[in-house]
Backbone as a printed PyTorch tensor [residue, N CA C, xyz], in Angstrom:
tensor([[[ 51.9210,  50.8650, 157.8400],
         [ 52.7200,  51.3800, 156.7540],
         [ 51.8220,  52.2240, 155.8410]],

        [[ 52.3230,  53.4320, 155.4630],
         [ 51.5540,  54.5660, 154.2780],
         [ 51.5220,  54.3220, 153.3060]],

        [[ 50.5300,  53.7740, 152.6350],
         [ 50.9020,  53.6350, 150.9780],
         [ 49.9410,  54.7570, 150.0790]],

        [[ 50.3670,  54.8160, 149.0350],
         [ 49.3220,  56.0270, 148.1060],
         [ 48.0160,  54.8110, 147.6940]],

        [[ 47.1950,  56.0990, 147.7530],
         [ 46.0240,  55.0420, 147.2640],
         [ 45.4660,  56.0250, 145.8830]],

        [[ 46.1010,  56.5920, 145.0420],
         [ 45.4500,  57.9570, 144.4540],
         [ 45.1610,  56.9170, 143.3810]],

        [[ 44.5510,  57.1480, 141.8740],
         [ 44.5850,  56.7840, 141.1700],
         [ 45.1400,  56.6790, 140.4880]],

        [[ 46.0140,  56.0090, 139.6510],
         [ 47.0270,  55.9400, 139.1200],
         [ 47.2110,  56.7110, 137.4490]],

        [[ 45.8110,  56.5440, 136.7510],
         [ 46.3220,  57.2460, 135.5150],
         [ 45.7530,  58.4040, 135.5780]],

        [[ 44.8470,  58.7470, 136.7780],
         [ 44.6340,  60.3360, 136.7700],
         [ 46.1100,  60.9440, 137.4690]],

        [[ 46.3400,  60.2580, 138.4420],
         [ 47.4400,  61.1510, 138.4170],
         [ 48.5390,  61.1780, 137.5420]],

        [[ 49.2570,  60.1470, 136.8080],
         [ 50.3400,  59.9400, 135.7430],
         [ 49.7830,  61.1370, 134.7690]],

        [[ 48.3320,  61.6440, 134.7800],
         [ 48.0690,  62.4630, 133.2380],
         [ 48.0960,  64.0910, 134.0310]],

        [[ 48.1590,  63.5700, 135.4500],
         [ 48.0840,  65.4540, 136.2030],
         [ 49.9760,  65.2410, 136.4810]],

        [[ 50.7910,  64.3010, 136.8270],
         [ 52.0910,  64.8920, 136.6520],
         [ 52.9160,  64.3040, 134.9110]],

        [[ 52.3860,  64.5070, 133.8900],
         [ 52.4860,  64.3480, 132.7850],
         [ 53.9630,  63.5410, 132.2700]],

        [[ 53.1360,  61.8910, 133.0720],
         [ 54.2220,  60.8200, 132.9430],
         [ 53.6200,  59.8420, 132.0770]],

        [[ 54.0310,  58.6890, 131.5840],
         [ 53.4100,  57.7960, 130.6770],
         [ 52.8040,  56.9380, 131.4220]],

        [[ 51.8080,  56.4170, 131.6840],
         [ 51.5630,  55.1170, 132.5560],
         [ 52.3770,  54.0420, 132.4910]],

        [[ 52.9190,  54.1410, 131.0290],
         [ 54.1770,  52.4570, 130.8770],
         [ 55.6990,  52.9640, 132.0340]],

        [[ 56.2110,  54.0320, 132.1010],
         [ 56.9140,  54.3570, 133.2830],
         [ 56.2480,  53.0940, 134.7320]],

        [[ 55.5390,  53.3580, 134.5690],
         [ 54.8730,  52.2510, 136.0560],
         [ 54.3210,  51.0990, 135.8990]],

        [[ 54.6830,  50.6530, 134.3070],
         [ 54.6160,  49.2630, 134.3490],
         [ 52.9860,  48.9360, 133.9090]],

        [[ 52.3380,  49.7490, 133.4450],
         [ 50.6580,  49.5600, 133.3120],
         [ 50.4620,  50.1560, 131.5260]],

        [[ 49.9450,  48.8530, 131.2390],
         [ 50.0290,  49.2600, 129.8660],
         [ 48.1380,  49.6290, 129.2830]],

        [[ 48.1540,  50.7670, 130.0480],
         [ 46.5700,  51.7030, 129.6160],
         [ 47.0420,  53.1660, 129.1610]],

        [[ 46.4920,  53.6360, 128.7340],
         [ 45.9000,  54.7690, 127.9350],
         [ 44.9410,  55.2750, 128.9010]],

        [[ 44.8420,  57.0180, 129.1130],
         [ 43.7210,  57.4380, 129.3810],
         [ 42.7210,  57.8740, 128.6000]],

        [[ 41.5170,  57.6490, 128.5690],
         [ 40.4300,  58.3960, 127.3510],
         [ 40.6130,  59.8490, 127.6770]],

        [[ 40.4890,  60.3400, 128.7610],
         [ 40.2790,  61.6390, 128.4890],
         [ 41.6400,  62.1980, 128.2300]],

        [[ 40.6610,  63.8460, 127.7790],
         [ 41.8780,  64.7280, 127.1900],
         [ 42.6600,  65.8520, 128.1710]],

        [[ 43.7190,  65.7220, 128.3810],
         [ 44.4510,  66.7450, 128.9310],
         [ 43.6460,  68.2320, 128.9090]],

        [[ 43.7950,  68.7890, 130.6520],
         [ 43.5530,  69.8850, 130.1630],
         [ 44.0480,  71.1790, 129.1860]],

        [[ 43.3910,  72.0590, 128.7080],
         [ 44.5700,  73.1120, 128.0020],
         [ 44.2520,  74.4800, 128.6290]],

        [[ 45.2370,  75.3500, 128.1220],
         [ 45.0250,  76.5100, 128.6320],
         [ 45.0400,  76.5320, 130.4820]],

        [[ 46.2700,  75.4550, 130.9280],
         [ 46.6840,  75.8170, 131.9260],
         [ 47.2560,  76.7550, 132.7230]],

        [[ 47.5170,  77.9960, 133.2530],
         [ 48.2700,  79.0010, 133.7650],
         [ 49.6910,  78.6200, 133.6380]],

        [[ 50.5080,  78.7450, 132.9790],
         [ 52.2320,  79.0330, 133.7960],
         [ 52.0950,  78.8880, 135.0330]],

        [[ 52.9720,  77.5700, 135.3180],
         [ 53.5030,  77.4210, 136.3520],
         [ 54.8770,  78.5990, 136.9620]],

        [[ 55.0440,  78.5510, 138.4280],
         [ 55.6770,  79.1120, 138.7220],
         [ 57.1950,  78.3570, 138.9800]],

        [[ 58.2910,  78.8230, 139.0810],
         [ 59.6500,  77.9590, 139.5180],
         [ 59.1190,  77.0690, 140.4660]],

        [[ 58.5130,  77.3250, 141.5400],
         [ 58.3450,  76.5020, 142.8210],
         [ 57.0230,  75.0750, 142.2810]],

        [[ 56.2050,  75.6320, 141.5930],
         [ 55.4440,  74.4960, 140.8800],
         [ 56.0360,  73.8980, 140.2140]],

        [[ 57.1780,  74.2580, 139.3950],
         [ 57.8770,  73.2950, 138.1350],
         [ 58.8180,  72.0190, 139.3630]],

        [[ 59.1720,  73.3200, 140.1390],
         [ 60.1310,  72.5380, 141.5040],
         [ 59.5000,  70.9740, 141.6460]],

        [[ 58.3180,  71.2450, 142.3790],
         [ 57.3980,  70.5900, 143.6610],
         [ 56.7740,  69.8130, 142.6820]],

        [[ 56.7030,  69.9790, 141.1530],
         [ 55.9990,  68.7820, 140.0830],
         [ 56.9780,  67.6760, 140.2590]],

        [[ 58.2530,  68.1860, 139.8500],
         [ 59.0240,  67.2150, 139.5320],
         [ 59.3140,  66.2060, 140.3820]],

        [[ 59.2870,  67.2440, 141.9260],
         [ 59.8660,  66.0070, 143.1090],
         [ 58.5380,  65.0100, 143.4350]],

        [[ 57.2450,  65.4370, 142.8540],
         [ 55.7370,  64.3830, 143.1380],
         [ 56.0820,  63.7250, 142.1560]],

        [[ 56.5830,  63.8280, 140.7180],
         [ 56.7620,  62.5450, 139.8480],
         [ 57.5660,  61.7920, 140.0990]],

        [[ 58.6180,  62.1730, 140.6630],
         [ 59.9080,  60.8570, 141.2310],
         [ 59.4840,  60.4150, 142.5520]],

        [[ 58.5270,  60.8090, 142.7750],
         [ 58.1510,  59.8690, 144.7970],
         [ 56.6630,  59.0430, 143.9900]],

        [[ 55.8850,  59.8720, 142.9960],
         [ 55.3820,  58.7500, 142.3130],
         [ 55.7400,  57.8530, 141.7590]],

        [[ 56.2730,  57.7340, 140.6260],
         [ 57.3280,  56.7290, 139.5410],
         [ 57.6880,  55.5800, 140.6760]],

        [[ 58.3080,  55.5180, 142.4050],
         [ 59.4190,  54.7190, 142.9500],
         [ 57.9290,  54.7340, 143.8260]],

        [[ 56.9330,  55.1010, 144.2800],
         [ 56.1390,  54.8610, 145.1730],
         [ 56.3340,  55.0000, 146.4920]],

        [[ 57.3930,  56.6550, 146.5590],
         [ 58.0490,  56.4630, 148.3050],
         [ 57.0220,  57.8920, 148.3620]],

        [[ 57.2920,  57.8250, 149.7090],
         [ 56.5380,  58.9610, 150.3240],
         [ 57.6030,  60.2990, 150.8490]],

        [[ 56.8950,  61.0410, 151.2530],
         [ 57.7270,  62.2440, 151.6190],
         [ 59.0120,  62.3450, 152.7090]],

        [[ 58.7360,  61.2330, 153.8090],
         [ 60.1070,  61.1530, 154.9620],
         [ 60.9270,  60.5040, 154.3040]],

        [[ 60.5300,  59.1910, 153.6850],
         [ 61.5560,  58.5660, 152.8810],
         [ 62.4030,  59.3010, 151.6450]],

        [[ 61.7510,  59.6920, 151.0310],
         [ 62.6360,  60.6720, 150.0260],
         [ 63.2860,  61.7800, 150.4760]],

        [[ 63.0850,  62.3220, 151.1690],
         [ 63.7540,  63.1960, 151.7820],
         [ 65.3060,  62.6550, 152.5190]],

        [[ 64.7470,  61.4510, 153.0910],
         [ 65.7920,  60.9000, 153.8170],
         [ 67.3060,  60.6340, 152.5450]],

        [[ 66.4790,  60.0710, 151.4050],
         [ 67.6040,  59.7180, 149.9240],
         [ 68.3850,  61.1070, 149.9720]],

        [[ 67.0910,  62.0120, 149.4540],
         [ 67.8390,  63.4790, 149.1070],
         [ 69.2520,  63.4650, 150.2990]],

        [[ 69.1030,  63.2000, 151.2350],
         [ 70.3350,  63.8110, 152.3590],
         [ 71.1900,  62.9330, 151.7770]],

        [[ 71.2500,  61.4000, 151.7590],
         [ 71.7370,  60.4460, 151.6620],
         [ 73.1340,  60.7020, 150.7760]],

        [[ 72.2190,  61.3670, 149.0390],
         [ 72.9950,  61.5970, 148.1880],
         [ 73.6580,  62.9610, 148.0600]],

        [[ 72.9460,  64.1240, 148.7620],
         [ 74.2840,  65.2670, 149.0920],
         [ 75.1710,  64.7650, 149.8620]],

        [[ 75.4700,  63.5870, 151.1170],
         [ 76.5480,  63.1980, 151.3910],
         [ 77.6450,  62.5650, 150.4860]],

        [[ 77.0360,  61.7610, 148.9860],
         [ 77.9120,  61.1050, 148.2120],
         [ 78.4410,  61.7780, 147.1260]],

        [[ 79.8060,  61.4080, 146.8060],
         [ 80.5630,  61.7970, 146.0930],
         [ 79.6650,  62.2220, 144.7110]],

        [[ 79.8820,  63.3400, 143.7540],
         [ 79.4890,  63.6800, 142.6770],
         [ 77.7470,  64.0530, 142.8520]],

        [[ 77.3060,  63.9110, 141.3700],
         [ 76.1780,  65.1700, 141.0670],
         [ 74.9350,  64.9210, 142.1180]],

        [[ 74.3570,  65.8970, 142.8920],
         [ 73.4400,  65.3410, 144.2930],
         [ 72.3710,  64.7110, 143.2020]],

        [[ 71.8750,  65.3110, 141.9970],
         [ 70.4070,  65.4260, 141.7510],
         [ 70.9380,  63.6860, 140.8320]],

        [[ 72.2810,  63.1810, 140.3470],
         [ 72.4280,  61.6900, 139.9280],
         [ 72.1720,  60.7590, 140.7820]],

        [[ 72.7810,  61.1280, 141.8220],
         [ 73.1080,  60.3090, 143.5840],
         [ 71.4710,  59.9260, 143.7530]],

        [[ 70.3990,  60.9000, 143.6630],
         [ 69.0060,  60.8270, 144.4180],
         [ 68.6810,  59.7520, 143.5470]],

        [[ 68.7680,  59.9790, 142.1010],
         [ 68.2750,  58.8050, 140.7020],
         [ 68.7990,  57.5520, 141.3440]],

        [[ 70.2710,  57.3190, 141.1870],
         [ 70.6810,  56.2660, 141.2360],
         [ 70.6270,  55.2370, 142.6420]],

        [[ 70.1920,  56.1760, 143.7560],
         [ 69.7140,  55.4470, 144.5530],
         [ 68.4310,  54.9510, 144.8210]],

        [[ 67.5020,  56.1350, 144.1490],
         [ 66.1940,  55.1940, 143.9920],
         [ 66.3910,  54.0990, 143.3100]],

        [[ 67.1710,  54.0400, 142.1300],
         [ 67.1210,  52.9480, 141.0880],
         [ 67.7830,  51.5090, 142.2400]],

        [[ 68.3400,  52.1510, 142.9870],
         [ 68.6270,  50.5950, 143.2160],
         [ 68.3920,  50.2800, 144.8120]],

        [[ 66.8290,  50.2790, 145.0500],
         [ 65.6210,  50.3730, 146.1100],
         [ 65.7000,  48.5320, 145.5570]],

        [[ 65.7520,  47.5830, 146.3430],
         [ 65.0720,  46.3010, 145.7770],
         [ 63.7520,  45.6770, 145.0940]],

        [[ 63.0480,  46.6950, 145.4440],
         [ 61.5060,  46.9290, 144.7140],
         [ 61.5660,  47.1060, 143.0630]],

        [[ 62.4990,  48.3070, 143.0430],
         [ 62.7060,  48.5360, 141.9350],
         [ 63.6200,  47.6230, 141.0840]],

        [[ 64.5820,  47.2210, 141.8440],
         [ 65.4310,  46.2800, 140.6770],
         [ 64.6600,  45.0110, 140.3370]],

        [[ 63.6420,  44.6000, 141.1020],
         [ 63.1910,  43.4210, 141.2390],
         [ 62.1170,  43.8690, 139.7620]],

        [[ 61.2650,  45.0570, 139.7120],
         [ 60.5760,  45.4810, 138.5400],
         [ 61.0710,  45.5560, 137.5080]],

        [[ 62.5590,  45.7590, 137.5330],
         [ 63.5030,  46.1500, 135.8870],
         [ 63.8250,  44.4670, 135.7640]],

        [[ 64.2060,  43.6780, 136.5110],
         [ 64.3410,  42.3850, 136.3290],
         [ 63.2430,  41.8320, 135.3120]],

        [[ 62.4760,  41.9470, 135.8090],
         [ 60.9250,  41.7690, 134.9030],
         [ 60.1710,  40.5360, 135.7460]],

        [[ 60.5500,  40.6110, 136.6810],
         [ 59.9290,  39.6640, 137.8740],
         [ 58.4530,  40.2070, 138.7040]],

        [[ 58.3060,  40.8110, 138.3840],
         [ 56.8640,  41.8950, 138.3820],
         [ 56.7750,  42.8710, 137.2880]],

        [[ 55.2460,  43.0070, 137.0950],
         [ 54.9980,  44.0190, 136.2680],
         [ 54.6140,  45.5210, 136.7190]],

        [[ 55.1040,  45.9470, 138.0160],
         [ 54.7830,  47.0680, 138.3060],
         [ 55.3800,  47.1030, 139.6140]],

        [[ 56.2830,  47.9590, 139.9520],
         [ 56.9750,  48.2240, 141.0300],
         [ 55.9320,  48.1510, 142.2780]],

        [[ 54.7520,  48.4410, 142.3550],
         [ 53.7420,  48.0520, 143.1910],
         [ 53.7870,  46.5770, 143.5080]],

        [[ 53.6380,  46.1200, 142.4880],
         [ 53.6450,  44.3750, 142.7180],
         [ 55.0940,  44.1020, 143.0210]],

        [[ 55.6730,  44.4350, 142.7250],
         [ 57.4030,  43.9600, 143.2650],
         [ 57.5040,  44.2640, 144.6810]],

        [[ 56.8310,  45.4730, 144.9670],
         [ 56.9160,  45.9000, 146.7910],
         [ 55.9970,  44.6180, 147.2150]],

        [[ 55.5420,  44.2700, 146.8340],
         [ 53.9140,  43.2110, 147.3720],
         [ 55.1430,  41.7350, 147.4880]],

        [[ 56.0280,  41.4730, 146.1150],
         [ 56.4130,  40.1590, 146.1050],
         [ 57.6360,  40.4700, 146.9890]],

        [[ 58.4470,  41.2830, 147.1280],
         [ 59.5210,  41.4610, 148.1410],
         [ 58.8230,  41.7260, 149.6700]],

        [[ 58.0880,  42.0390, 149.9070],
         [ 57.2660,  41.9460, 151.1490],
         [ 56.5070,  40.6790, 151.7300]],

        [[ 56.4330,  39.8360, 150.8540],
         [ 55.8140,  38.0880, 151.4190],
         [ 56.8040,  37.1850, 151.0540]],

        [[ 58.5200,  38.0270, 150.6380],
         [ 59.3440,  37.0960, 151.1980],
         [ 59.8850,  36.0600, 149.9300]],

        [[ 59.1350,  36.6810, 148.9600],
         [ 59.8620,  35.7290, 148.1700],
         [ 61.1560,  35.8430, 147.3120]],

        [[ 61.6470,  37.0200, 147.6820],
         [ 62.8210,  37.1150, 146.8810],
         [ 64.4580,  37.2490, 147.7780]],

        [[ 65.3160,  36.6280, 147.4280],
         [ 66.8070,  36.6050, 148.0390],
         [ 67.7410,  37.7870, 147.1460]],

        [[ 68.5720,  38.3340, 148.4200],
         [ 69.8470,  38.9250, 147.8930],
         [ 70.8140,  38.2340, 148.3750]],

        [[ 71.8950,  37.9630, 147.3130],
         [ 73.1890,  36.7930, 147.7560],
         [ 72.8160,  35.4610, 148.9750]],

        [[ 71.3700,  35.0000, 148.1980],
         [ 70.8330,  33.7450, 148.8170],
         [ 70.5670,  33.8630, 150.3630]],

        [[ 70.1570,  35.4590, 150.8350],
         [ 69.5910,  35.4540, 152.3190],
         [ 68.0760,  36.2260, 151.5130]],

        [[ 67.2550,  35.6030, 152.5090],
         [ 65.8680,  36.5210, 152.0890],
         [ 65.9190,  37.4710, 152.6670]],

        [[ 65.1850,  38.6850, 151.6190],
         [ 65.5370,  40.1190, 152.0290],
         [ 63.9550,  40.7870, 152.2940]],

        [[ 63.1740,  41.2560, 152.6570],
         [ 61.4820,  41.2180, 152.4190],
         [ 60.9890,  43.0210, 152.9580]],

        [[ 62.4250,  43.7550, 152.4950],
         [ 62.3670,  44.7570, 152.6790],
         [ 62.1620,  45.9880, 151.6150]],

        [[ 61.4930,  46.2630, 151.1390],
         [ 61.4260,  46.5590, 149.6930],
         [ 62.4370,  47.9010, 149.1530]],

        [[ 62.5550,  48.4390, 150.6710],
         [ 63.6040,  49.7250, 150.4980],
         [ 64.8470,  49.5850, 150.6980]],

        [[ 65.4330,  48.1850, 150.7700],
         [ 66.6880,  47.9810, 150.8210],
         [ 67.6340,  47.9060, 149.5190]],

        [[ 69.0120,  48.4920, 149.7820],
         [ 69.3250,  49.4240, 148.6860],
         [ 70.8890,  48.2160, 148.2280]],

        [[ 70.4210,  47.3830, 146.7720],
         [ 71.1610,  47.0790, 146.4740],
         [ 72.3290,  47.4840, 146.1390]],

        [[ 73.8670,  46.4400, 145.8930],
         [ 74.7590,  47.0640, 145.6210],
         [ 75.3560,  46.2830, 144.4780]],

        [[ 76.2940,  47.0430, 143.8490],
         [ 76.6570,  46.2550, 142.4990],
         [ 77.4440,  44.8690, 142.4350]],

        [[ 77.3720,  43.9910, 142.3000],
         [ 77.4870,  42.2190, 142.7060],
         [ 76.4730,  41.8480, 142.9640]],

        [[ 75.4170,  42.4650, 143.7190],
         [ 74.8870,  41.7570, 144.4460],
         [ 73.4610,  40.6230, 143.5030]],

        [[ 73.3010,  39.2570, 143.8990],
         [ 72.4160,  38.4600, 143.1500],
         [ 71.0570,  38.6610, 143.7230]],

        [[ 69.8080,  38.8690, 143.0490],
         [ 68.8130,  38.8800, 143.4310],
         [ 68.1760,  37.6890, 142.4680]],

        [[ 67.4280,  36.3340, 143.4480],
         [ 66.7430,  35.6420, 142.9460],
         [ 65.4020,  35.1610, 143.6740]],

        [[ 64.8380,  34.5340, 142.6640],
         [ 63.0640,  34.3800, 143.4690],
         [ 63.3390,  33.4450, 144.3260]],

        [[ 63.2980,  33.0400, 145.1310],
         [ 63.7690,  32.0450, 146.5570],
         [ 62.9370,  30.4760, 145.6350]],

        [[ 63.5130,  29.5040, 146.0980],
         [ 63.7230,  28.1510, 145.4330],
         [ 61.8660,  27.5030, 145.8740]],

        [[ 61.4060,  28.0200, 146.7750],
         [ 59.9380,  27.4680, 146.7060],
         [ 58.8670,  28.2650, 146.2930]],

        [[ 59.4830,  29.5660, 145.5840],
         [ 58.4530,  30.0830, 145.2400],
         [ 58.4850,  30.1810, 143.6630]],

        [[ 59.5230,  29.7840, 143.1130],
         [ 59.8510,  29.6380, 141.6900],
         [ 58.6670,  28.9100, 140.6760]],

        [[ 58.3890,  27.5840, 141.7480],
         [ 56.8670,  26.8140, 141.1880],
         [ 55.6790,  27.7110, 141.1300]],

        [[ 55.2190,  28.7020, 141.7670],
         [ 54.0780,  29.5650, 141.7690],
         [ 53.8250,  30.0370, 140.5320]],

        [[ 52.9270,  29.6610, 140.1440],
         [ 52.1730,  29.6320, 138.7700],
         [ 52.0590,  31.3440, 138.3990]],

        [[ 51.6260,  32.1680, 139.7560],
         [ 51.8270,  33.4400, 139.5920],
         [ 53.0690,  33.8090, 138.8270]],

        [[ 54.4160,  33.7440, 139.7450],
         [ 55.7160,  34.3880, 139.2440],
         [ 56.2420,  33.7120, 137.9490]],

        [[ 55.6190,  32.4590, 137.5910],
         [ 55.9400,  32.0980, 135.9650],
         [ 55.2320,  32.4710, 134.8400]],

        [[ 54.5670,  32.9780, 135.1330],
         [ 53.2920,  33.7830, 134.3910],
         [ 54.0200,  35.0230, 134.3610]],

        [[ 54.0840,  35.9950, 135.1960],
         [ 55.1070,  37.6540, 135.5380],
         [ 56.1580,  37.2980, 134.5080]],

        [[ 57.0440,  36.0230, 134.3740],
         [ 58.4420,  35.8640, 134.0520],
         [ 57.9800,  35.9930, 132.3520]],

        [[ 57.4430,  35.0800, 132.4500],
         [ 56.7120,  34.8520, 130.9390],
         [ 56.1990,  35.9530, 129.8920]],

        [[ 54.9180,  36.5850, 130.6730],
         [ 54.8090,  37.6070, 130.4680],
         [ 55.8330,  39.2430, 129.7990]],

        [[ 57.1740,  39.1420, 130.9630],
         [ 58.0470,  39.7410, 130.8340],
         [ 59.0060,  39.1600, 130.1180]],

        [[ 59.5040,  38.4140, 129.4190],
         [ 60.2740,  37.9630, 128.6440],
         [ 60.5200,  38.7960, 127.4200]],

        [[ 60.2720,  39.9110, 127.6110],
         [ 60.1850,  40.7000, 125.7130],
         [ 60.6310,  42.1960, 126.4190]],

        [[ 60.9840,  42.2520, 127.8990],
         [ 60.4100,  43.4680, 128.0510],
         [ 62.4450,  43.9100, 128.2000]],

        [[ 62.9930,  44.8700, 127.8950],
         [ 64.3920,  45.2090, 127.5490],
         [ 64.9340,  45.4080, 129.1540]],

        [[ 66.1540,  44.7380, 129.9510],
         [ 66.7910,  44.5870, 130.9150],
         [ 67.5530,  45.9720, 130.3700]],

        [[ 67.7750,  46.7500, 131.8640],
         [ 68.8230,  47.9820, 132.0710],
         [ 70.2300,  46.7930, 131.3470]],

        [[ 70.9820,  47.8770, 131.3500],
         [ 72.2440,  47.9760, 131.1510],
         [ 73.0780,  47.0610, 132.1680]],

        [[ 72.4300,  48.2230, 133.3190],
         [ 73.7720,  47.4160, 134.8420],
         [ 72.5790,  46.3620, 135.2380]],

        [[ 72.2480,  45.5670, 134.8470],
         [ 71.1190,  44.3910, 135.5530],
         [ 71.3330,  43.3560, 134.3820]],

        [[ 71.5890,  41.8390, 134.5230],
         [ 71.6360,  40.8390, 134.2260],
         [ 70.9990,  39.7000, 134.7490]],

        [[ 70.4240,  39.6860, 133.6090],
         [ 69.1000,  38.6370, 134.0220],
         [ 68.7580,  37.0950, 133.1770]],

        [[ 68.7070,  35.9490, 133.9990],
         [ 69.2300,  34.8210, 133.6520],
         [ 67.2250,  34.0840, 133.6610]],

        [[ 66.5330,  34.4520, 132.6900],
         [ 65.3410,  33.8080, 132.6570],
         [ 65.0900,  32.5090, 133.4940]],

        [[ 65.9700,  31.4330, 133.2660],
         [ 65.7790,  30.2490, 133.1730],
         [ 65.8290,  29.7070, 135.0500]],

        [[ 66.5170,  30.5960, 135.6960],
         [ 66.6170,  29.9030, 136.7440],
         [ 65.9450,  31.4660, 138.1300]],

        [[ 65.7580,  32.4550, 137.1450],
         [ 64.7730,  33.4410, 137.8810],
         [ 65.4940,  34.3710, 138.7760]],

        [[ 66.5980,  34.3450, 138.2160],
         [ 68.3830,  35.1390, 138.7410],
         [ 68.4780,  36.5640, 138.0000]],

        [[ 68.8530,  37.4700, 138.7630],
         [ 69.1270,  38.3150, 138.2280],
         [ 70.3830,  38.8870, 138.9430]],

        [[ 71.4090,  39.8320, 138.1750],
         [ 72.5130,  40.2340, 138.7620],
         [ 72.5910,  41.5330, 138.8570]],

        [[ 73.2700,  42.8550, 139.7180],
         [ 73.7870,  43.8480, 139.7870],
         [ 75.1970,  43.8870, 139.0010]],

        [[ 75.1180,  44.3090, 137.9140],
         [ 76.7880,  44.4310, 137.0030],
         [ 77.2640,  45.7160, 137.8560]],

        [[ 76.9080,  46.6970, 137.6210],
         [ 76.9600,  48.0360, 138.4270],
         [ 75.5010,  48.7450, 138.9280]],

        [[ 76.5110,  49.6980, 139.0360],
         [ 74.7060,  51.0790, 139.5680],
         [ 74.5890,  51.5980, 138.4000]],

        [[ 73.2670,  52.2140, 138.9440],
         [ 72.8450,  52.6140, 137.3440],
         [ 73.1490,  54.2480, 137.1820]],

        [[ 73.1590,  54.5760, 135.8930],
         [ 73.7570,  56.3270, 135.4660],
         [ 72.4310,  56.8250, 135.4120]],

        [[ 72.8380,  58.0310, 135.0420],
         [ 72.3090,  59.0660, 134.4340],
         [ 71.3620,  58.4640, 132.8570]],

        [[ 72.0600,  58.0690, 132.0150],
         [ 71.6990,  57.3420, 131.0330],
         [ 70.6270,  56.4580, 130.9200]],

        [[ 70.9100,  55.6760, 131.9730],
         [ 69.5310,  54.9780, 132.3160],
         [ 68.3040,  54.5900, 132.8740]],

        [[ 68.0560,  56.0310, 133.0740],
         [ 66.9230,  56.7760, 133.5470],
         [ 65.8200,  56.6130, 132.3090]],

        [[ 64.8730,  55.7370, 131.9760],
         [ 64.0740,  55.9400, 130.8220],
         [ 63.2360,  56.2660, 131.0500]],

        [[ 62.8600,  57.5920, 131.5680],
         [ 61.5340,  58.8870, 131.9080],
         [ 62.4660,  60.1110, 132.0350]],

        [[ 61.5540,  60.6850, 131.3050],
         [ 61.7130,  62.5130, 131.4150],
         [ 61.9390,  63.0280, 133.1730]],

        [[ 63.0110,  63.3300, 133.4910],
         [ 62.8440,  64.4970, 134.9600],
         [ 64.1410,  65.0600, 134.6550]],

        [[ 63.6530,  66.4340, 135.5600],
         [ 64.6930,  67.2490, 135.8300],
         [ 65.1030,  66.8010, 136.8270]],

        [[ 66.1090,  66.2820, 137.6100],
         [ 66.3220,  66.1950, 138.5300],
         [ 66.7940,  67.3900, 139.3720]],

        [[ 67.6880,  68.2020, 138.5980],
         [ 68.1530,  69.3790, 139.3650],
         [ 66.9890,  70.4170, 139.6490]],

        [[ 66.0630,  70.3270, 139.6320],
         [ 64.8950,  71.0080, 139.7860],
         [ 64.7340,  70.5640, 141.3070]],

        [[ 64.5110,  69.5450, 141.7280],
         [ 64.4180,  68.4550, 142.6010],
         [ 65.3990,  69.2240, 144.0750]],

        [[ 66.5520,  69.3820, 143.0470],
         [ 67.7270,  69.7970, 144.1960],
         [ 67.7620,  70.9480, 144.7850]],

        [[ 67.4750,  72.0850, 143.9660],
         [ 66.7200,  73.1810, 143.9860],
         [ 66.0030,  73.6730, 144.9300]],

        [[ 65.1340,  72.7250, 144.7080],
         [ 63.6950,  72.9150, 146.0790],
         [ 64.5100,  72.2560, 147.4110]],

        [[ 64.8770,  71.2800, 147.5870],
         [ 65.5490,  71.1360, 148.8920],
         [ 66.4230,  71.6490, 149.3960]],

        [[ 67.3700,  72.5000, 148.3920],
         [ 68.5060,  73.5040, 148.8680],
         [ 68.0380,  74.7840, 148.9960]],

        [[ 66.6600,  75.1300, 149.3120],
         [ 66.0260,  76.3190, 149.1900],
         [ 66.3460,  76.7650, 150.5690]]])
């Protein structure tokens, strides 16, 4: 399996994202460069689509594969691409606050410890749907690790369409998520742009 190995806040400060977007609460010392050239349309393009395959941690076949996914679905393509990353199990499992970094949520949905509607799911790109229950599976709830993550995350603000029950390590799909609740800067239609080229 391909994973990025880049650095994480050099690149968050070269595609000019916050590091808290990814769940990492650092600061970089150094200073941005200045007196960069104007970008061209196709650079503003090709920025935007490296910050949304960064931000979700997919790679280039996989995103591409979404992009098709969501010109097949009803309404806006460049909402469809958002709202289906948003609801990747990796990711809902990170907005839950059951990890602190969608990295670690791919790591804890990959050794199995988390259920959708009480079957274990250990696929990290599997694409929830609205009902559906995601909880930490019943023997891994004791792991001193994931009560520590829970703990930790207890302060940190649940989406809108996600309901989350601290006490027993439950979280719910109310709906999918909008436009609205996207909390990072992208163009998305920039995104759409470059693939409809």
């Amino acid at each position: 399996m391909a994973k990025n190995t880049q650095p994480i806040l050099k690149r968050c400060r070269t595609l000019g994202i916050e590091p808290m977007v990814l769940g990492i609460d650092k600061k970089s010392n150094r200073n941005p460069k200045k007196g960069r050239k104007k970008q061209s349309e196709y650079g503003l393009q090709l920025n935007e689509k490296q910050k949304v395959k960064f931000i979700y941690g997919v790679l280039e076949k996989q995103f591409r594969k979404y992009y098709e996914m969501a010109v097949k679905r009803n309404g806006i393509t460049g909402e469809m691409l958002l709202q289906l990353l948003e609801s990747r199990l990796d990711n809902v499992v990170f907005r839950l606050g059951l990890a602190n970094t969608r990295r670690e949520a791919r790591q804890i949905v990959n050794h199995g410890h988390i259920t959708v509607n009480g079957h274990k799911v250990d696929i990290p790109s599997y694409l929830v749907k609205a009902g559906d229950v995601i909880s930490v599976k019943e023997k891994s709830r004791g792991s001193v690790r994931i009560k520590q993550i829970v703990e930790e995350n207890a302060k940190r603000v649940i989406p809108q369409w996600l309901d989350m029950d601290r006490e027993t390590f439950t979280g719910k799909v109310v709906r999918l998520s909008n436009r609205e609740d996207i909390d990072y800067d992208v163009e998305e239609h920039l995104i759409v742009e470059l693939y409809s080229k």
